[in-house]
Legacy VTK file of the C-alpha trace (Angstrom):
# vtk DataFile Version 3.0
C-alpha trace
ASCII
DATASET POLYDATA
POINTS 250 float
28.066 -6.190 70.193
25.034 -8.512 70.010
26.439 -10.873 72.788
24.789 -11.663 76.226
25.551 -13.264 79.227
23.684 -16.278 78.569
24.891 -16.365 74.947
28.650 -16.343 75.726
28.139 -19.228 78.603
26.835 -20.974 75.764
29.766 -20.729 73.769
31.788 -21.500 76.396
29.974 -24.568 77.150
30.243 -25.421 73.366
34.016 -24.955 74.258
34.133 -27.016 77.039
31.974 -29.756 75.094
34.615 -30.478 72.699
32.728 -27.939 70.219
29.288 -29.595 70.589
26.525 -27.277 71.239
24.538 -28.626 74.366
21.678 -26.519 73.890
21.065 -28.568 70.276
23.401 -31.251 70.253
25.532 -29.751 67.104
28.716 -30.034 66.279
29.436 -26.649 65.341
33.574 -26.645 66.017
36.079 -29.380 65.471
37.734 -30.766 68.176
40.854 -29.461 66.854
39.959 -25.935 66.670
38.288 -26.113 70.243
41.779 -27.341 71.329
43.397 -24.560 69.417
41.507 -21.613 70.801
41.367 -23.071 74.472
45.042 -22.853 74.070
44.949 -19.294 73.263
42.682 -18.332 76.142
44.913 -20.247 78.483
47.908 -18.414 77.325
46.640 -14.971 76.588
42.935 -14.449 76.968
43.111 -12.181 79.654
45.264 -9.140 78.437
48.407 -8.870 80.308
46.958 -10.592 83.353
47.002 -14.042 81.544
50.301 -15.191 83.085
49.048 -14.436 86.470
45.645 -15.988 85.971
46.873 -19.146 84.588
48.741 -19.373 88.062
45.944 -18.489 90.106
42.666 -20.115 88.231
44.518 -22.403 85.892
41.821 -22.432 82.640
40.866 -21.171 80.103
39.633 -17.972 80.036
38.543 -14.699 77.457
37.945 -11.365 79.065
36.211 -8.151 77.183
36.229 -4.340 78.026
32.785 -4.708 77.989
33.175 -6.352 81.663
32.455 -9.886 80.685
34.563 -13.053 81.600
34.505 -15.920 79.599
35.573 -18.848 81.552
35.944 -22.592 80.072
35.699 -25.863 82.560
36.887 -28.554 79.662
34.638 -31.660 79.977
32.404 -29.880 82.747
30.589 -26.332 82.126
31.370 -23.103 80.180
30.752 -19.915 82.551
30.291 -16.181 81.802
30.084 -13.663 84.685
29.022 -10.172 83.620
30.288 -7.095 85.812
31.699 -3.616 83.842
33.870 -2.326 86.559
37.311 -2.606 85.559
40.944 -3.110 86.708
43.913 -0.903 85.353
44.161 -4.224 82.676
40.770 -4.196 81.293
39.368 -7.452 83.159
36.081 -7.098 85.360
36.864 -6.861 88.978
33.816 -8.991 90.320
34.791 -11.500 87.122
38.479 -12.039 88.358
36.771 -12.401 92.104
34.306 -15.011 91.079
36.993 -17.104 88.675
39.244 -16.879 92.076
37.184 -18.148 94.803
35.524 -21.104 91.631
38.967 -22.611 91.504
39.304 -22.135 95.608
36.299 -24.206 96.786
36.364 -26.912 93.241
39.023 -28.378 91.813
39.120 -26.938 88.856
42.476 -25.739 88.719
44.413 -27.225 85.717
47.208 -28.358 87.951
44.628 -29.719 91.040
44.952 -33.183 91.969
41.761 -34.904 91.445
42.080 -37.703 93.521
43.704 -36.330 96.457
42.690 -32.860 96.720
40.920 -32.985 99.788
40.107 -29.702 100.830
38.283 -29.139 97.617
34.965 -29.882 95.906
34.755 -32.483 93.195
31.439 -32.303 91.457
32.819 -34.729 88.330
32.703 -37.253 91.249
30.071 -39.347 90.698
28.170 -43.357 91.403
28.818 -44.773 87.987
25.550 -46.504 87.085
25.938 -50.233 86.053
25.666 -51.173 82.266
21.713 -52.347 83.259
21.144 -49.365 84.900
21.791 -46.979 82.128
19.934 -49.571 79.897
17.130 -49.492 81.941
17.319 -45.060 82.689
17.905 -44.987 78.728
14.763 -46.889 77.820
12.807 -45.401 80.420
13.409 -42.258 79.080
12.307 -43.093 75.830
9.166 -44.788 77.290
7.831 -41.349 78.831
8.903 -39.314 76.154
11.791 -37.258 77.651
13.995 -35.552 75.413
15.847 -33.478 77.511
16.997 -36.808 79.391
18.248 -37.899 76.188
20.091 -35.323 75.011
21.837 -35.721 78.419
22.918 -39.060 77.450
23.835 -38.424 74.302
26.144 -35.935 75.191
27.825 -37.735 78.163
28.632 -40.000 75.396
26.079 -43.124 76.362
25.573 -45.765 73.438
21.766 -44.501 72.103
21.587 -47.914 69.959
21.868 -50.116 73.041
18.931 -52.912 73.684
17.780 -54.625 77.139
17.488 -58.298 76.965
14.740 -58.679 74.808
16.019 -56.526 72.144
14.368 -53.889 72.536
15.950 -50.076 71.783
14.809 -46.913 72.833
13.417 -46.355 69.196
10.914 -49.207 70.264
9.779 -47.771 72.430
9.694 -43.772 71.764
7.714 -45.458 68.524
5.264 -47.815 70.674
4.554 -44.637 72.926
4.288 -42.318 70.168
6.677 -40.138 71.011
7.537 -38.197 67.625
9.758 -35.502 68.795
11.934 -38.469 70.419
11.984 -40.533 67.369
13.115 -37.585 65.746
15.951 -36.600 68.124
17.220 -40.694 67.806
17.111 -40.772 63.907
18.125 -36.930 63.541
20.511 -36.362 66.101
21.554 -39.642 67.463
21.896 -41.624 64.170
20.469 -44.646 65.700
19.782 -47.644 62.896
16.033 -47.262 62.292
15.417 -51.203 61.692
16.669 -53.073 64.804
14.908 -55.962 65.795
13.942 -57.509 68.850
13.492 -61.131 69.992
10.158 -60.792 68.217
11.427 -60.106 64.959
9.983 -56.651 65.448
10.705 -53.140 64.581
10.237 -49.621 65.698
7.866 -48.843 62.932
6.304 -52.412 63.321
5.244 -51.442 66.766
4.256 -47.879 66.020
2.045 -48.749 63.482
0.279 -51.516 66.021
-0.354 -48.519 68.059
-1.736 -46.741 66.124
1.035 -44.277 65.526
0.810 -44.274 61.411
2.918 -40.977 61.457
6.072 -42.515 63.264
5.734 -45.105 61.424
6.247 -43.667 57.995
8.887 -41.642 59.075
10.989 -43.999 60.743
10.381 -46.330 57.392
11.493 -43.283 55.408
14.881 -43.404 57.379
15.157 -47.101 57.036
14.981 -46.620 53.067
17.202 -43.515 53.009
19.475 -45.811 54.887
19.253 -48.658 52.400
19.963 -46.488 49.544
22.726 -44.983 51.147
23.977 -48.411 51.846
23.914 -49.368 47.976
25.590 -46.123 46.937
28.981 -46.870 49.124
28.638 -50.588 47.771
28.881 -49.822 44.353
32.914 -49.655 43.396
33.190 -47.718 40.028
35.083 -49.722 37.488
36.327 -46.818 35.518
37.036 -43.189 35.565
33.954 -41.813 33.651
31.637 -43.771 36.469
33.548 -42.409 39.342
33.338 -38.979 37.712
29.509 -39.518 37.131
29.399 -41.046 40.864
30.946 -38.170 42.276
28.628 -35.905 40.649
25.760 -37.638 41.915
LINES 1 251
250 0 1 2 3 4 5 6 7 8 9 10 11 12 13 14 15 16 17 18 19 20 21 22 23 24 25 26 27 28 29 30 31 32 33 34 35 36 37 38 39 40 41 42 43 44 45 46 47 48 49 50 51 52 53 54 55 56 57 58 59 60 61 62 63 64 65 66 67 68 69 70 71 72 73 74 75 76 77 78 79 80 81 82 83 84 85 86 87 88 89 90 91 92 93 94 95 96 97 98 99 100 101 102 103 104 105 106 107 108 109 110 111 112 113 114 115 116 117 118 119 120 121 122 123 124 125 126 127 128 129 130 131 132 133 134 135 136 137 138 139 140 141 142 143 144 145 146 147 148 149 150 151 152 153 154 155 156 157 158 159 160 161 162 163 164 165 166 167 168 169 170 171 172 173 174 175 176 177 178 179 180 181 182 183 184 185 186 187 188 189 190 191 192 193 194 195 196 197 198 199 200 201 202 203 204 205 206 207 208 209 210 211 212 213 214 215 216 217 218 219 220 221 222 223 224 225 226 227 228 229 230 231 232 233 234 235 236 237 238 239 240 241 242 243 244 245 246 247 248 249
């Protein structure tokens, strides 16, 4: 009842992520449950119109009385159109319209070719950037501070631990610049290792606290002894029952 327009295209995005949120970078559903219920919308999502619109659109799709359309691109977008004028089988008129004319000018249809589908848009088409080029757009965004470039790599599944020829990571640099909210999102969210060390023998918190940047600097050193002690605790095998009882507990 609570649901918007914007919130639905987020869960359909979420859908079409393989159940990770892009708005935070969660993983709120497993990838086997996002299969499972894009199954269902492809097969009956839309009332007794499904048959016919897995023909003409070809994806998954969840309709409501309400007039809203919830349409899933897998490994591109999640849409939702909003429009309460209704057919005789409960889908929104404008919705069915829009879903129609998506699949007509991009290939989005399930069945499109996407190599040889001329006539059609492509926008998953893209230059694929050289390994040094994403180094160098990774670290770059780290440099200036720019989350929201990060997340973007992150999701599209770009190594966030990866170092240019001197060694250095994007957690270098975030920490040299003083970037806490990056630091954050590559420790947090990213799971990056929070010692790494470059030709210098350096660290992210060694250079954070050169500049200055105390704060990172006990933070990141807090992750690099969280990290240790979680280290320790998978190294230690218990040698009998009561100590993998008491382990377990722990």
């Amino acid at each position: 009842m609570e649901a918007t327009a914007e919130s639905l295209s987020v869960m359909a995005a979420t859908l079409a992520n393989g159940g990770i949120c892009p708005t935070t970078g969660e993983q709120v559903l497993k990838p086997y449950a996002v299969r499972d219920v894009l199954s269902l919308m492809h097969s009956c999502g839309m009332y007794d119109y499904s048959g016919q619109f897995a023909f003409k659109v070809g994806l998954p799709a969840k309709s409501g009385v309400c007039g809203a359309v919830m349409l899933v691109i897998p490994n591109v977008m999640g849409i939702c159109t909003w429009s309460p004028p209704l057919d005789a089988l409960g889908n929104s008129v404008r919705g069915l319209r829009f879903c129609e004319e998506l699949v007509q000018v991009f290939n989005f249809h399930r069945y499109d070719n996407l190599r040889h589908a001329a006539n059609k848009k492509d926008p998953r088409k893209q230059k694929y950037e050289s390994r040094g080029q994403k180094i160098v757009s990774l670290l770059f965004s780290a440099c200036s501070g720019d989350v929201t470039a990060m997340r973007r790599y992150a999701l599209a599944g770009l190594n966030m631990a990866q170092s240019d020829y001197d060694g250095r990571t994007a957690l270098h640099l975030a920490a040299s610049e003083g970037h806490m909210d990056t630091v954050v999102f590559l420790l947090e969210k990213c799971n990056v290792p929070p010692a790494p060390r470059d030709r210098w023998d350096r660290t992210p918190s060694d250079d954070a606290a050169q500049f200055g940047h105390t704060e990172i600097a006990e933070y990141i050193l807090e992750h690099q002894k969280a990290a240790e002690e979680a280290n320790k605790k998978e190294d230690v095998i218990p040698e009998t029952e009561e100590e993998e009882e008491a382990q377990a507990e722990q």
